[in-house]
Structure formats: C-alpha cells, structure tokens
Biopython code that builds the backbone (N, CA, C, O; Angstrom):
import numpy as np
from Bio.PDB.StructureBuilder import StructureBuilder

atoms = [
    (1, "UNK", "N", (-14.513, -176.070, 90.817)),
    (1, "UNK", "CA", (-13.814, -175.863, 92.062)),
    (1, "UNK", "C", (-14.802, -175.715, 93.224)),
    (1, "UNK", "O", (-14.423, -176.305, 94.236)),
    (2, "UNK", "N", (-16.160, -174.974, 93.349)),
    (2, "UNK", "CA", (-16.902, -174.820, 93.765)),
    (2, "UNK", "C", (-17.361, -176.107, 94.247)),
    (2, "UNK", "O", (-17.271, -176.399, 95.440)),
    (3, "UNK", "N", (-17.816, -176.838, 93.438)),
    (3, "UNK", "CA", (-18.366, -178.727, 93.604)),
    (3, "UNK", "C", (-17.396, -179.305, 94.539)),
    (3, "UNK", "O", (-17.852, -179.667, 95.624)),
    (4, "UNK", "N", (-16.390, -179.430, 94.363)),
    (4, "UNK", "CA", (-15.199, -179.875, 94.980)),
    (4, "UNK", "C", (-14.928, -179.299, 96.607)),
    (4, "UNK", "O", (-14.841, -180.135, 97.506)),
    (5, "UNK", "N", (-14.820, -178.029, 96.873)),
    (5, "UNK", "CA", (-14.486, -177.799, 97.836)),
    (5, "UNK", "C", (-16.425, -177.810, 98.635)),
    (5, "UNK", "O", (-16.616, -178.236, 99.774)),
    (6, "UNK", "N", (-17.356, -177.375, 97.920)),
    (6, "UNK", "CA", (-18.657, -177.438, 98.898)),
    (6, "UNK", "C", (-19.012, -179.835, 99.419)),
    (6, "UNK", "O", (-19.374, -180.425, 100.436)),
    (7, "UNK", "N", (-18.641, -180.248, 98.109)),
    (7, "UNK", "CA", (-18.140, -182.066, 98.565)),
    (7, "UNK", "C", (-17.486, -181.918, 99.689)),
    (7, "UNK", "O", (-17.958, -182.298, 100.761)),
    (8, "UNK", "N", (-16.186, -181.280, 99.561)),
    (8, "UNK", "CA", (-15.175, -181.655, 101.042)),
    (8, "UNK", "C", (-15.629, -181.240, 102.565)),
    (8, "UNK", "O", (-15.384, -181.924, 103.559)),
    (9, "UNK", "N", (-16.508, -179.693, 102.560)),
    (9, "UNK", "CA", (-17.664, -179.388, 103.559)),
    (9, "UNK", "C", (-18.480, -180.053, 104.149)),
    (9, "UNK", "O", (-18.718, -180.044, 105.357)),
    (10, "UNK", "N", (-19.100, -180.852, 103.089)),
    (10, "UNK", "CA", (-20.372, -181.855, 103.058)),
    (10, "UNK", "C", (-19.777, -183.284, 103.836)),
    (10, "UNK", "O", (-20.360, -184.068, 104.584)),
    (11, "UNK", "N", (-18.783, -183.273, 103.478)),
    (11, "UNK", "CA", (-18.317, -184.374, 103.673)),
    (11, "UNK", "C", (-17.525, -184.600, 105.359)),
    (11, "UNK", "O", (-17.618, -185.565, 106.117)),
    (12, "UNK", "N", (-16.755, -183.299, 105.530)),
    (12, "UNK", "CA", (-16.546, -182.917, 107.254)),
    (12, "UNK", "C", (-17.592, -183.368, 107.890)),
    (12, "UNK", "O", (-17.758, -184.417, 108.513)),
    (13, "UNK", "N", (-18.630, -182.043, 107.577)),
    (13, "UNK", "CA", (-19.667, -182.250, 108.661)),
    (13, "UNK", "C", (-20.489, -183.616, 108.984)),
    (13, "UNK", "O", (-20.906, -183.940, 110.096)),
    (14, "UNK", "N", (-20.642, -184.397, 107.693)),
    (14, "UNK", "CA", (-21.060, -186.039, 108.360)),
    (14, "UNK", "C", (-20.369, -186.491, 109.093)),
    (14, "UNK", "O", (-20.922, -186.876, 110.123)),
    (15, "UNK", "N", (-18.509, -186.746, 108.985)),
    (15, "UNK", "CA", (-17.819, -186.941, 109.853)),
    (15, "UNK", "C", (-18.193, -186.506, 111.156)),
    (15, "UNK", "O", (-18.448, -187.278, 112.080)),
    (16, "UNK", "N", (-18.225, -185.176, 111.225)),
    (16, "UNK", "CA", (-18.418, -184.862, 112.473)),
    (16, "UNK", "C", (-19.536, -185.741, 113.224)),
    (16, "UNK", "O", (-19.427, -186.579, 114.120)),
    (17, "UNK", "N", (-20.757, -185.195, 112.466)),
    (17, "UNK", "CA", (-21.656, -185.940, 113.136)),
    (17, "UNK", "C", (-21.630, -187.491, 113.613)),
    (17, "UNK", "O", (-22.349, -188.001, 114.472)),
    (18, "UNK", "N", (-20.734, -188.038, 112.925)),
    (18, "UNK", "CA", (-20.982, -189.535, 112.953)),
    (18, "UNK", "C", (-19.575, -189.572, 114.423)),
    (18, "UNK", "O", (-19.590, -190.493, 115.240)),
    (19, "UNK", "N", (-18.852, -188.807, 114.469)),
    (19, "UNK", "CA", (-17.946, -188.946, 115.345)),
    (19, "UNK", "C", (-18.588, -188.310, 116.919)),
    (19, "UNK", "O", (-17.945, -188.502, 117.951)),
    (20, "UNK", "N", (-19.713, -187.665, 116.927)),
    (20, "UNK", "CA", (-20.335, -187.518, 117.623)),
    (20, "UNK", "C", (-20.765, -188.375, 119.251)),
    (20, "UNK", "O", (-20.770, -188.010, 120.426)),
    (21, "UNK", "N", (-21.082, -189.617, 118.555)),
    (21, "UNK", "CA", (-21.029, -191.071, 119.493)),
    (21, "UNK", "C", (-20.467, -191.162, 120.393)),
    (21, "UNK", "O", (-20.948, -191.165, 121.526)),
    (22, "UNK", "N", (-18.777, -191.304, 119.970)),
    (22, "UNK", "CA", (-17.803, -191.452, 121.245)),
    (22, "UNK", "C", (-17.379, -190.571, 121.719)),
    (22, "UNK", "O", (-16.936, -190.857, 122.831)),
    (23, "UNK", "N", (-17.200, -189.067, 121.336)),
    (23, "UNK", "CA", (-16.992, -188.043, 122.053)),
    (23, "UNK", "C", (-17.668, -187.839, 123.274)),
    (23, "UNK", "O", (-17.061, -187.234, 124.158)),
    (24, "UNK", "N", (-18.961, -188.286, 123.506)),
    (24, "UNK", "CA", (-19.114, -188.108, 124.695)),
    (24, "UNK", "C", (-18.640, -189.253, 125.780)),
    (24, "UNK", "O", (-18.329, -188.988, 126.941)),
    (25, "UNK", "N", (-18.638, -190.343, 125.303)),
    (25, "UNK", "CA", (-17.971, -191.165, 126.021)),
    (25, "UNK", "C", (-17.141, -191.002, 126.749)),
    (25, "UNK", "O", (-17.140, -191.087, 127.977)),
    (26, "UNK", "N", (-15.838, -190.585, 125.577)),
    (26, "UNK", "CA", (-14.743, -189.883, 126.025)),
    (26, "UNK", "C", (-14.459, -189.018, 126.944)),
    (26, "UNK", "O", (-13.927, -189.157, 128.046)),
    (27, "UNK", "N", (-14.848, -188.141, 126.413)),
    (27, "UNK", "CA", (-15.391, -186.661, 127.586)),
    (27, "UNK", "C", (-15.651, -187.021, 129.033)),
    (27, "UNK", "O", (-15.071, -186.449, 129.956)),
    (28, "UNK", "N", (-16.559, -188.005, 129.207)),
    (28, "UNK", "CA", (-16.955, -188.642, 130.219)),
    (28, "UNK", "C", (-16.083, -189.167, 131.149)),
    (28, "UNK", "O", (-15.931, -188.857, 132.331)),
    (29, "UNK", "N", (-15.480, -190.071, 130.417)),
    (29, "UNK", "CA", (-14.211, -190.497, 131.045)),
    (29, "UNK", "C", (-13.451, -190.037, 131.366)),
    (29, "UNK", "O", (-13.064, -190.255, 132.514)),
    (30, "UNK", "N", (-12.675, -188.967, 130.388)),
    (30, "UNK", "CA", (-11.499, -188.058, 130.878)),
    (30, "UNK", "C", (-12.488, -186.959, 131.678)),
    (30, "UNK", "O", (-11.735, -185.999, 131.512)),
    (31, "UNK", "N", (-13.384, -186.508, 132.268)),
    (31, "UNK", "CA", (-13.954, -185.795, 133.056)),
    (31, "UNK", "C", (-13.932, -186.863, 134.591)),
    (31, "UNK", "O", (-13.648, -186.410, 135.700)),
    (32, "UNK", "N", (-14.250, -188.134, 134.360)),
    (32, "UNK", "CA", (-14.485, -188.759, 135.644)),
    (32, "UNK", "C", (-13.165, -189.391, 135.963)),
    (32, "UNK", "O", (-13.273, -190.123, 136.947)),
    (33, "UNK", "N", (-11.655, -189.348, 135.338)),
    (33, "UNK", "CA", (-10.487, -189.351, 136.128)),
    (33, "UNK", "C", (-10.104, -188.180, 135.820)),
    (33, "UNK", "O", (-9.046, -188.339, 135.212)),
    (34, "UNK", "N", (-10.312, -187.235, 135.874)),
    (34, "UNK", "CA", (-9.788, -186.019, 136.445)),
    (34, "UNK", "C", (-8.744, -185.548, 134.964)),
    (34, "UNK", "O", (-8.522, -184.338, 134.909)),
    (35, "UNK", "N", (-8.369, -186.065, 134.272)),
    (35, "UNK", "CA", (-8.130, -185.689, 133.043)),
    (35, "UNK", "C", (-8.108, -184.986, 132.215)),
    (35, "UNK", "O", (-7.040, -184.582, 131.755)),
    (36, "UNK", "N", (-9.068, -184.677, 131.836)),
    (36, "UNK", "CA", (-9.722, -183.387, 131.181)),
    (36, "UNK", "C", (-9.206, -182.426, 131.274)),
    (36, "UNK", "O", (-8.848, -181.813, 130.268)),
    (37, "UNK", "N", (-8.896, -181.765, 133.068)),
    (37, "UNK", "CA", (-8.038, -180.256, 132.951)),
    (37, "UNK", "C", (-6.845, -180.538, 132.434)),
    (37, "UNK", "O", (-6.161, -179.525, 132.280)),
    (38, "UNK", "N", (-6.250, -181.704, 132.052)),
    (38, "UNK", "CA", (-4.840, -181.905, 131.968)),
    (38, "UNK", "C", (-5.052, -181.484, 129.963)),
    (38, "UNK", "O", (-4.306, -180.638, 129.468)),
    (39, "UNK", "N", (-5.636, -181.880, 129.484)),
    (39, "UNK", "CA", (-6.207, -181.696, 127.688)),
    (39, "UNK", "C", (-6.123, -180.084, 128.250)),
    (39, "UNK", "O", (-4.996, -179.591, 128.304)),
    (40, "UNK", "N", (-7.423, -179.160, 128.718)),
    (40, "UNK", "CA", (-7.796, -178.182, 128.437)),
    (40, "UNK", "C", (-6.523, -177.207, 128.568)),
    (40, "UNK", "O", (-6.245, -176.223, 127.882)),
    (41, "UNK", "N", (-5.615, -177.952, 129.993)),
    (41, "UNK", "CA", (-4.262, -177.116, 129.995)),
    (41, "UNK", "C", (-3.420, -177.015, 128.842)),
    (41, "UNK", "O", (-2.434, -176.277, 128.824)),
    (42, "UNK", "N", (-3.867, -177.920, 127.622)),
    (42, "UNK", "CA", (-2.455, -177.908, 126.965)),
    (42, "UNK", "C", (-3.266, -177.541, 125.910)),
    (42, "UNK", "O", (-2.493, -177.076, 125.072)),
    (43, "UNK", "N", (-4.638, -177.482, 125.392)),
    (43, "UNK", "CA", (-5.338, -176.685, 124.265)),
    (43, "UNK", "C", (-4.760, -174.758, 124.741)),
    (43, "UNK", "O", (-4.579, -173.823, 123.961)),
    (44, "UNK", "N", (-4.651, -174.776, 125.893)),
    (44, "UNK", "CA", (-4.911, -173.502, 126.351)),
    (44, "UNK", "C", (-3.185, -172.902, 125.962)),
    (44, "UNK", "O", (-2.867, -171.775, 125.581)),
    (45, "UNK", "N", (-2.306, -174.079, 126.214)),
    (45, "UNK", "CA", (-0.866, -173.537, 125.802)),
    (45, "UNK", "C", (-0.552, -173.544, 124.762)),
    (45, "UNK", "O", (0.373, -172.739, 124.655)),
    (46, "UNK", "N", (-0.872, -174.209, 123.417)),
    (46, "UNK", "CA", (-1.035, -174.156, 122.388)),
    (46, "UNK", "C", (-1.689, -172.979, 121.523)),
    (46, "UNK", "O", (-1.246, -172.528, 120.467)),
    (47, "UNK", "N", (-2.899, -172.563, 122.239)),
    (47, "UNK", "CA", (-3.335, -171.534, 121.635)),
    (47, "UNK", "C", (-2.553, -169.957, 122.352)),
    (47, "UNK", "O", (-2.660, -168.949, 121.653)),
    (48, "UNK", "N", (-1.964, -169.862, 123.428)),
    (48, "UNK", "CA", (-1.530, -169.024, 123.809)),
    (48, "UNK", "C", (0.155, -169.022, 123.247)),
    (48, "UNK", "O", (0.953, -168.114, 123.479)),
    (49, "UNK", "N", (0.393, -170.049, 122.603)),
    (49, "UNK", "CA", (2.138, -170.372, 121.858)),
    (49, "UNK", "C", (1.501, -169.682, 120.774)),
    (49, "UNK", "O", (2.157, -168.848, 120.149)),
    (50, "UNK", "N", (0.504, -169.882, 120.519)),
    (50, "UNK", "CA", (0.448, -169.437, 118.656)),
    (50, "UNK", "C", (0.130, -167.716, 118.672)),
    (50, "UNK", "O", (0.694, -166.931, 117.909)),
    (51, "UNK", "N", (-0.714, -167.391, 119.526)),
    (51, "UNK", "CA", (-0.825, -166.224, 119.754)),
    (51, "UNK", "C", (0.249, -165.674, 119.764)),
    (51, "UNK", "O", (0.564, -164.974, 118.802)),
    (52, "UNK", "N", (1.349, -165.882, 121.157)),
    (52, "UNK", "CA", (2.392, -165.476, 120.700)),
    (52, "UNK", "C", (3.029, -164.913, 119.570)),
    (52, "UNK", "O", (3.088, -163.743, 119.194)),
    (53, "UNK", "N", (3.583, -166.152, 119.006)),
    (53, "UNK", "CA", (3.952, -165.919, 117.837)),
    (53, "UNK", "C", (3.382, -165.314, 116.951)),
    (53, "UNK", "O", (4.077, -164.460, 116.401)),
    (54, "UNK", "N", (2.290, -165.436, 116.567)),
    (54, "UNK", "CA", (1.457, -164.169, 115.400)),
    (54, "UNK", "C", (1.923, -162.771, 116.015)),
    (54, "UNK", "O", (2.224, -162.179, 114.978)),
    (55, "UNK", "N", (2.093, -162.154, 116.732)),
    (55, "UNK", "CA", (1.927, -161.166, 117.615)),
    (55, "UNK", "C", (3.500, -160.962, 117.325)),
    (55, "UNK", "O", (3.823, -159.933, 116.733)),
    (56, "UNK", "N", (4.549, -161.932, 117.729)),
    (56, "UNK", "CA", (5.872, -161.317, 117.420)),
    (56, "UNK", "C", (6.202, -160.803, 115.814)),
    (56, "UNK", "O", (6.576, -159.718, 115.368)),
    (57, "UNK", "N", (5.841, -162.276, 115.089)),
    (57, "UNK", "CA", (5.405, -162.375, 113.324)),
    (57, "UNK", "C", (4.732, -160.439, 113.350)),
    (57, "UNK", "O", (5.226, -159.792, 112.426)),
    (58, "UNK", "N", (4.107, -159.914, 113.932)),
    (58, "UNK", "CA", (3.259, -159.045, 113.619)),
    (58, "UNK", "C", (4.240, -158.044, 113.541)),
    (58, "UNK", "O", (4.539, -157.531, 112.462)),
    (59, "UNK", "N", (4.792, -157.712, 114.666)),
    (59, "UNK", "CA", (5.989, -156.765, 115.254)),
    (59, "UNK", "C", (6.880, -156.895, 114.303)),
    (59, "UNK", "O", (7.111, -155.693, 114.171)),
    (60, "UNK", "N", (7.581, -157.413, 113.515)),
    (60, "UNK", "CA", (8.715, -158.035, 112.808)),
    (60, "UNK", "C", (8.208, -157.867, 111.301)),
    (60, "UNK", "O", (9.060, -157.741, 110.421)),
    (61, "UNK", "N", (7.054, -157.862, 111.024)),
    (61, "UNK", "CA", (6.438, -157.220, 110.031)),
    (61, "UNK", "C", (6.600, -155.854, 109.593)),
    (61, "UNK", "O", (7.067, -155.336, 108.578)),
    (62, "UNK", "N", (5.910, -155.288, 110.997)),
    (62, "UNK", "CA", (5.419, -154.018, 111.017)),
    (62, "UNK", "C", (7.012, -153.255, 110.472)),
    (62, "UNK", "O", (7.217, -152.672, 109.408)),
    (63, "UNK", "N", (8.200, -153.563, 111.864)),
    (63, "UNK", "CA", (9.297, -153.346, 111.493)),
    (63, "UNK", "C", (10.328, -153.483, 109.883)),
    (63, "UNK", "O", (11.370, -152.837, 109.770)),
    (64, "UNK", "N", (9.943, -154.173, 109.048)),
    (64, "UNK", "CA", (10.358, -154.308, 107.960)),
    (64, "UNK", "C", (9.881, -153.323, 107.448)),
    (64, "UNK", "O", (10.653, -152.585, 106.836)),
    (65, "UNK", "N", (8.432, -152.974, 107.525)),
    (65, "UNK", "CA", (7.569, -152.420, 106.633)),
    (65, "UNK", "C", (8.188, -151.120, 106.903)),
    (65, "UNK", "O", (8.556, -150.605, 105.847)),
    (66, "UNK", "N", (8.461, -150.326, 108.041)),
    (66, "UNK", "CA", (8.887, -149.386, 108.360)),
    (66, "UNK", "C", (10.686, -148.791, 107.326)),
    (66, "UNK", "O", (10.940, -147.755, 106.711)),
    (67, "UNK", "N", (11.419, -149.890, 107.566)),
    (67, "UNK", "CA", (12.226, -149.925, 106.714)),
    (67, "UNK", "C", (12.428, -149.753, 105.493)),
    (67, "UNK", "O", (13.390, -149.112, 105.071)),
    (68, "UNK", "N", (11.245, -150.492, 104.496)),
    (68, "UNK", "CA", (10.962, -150.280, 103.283)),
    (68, "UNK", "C", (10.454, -149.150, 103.133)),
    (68, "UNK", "O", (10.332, -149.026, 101.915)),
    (69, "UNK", "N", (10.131, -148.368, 103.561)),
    (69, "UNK", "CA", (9.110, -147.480, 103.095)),
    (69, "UNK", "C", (9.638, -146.678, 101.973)),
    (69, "UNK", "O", (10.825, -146.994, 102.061)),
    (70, "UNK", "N", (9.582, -145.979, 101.125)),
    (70, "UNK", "CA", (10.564, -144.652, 100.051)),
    (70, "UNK", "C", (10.693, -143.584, 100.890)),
    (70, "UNK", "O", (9.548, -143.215, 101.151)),
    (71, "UNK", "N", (11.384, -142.986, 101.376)),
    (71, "UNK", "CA", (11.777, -141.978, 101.912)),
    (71, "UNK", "C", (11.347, -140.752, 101.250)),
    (71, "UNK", "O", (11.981, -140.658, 100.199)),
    (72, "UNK", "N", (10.403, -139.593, 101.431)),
    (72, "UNK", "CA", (10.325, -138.640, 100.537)),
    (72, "UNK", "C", (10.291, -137.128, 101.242)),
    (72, "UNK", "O", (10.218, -136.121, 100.538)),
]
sb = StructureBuilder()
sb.init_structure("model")
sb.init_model(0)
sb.init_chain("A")
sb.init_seg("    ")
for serial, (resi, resn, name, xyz) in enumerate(atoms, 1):
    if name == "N":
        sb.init_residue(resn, " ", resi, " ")
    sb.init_atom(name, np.array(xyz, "f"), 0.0, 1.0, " ", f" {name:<3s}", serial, name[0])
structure = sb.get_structure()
C-alpha cells in the first residue's frame, strides 16, 4: 500500500512540474486582460462557501452531540 500510494505522489509531482510550462503563459494572459481578478474572485467564493459550510456542519454536530449525551 505504501509503494502504491508513495507511486501516485511521485507521479503528481512530475505532473506538476511538467505542467509548469503553460501556467505561466496562462497567468500572463489572464493577468494582461484583466481576468485574473475575475478566477481569484471565484477561488475566493468557493473557499469562503466551503468554510461556511464546515462551520454550520460544525454547529449541527456539536448540537447532536449535546443531545446524545447520557444524562447522569
């Protein structure tokens, strides 16, 4: 299992690297039409949707847990 999942690691990070190339290209481009803030706006709502939700998930937890408890 070890072999297997440290392969699939090994194997990301070349990706990455090899995807390296056009990312800046990219970047470039969506930086030189103005673009870019339009991506960073919606990385930024995405991560603030999920936050959210963990945070309600959390509350709604906590609340069950409270419920269960044994009464003594």
């Amino acid at each position: 299992m070890k072999k297997i999942l440290l392969s699939l690691i090994f194997t990301m990070v070349a990706m990455q690297l090899f995807a390296q190339d056009n990312g800046v290209e990219m970047a470039d481009a969506l930086r030189s039409n103005g673009k870019i803030y339009v991506v960073v706006v919606c990385i930024v709502i995405i991560l603030l949707g999920l936050i959210a939700y963990l945070f309600s998930l959390d509350k709604r937890l906590k609340k069950i847990e409270k419920e269960n408890l044994p009464k003594t």
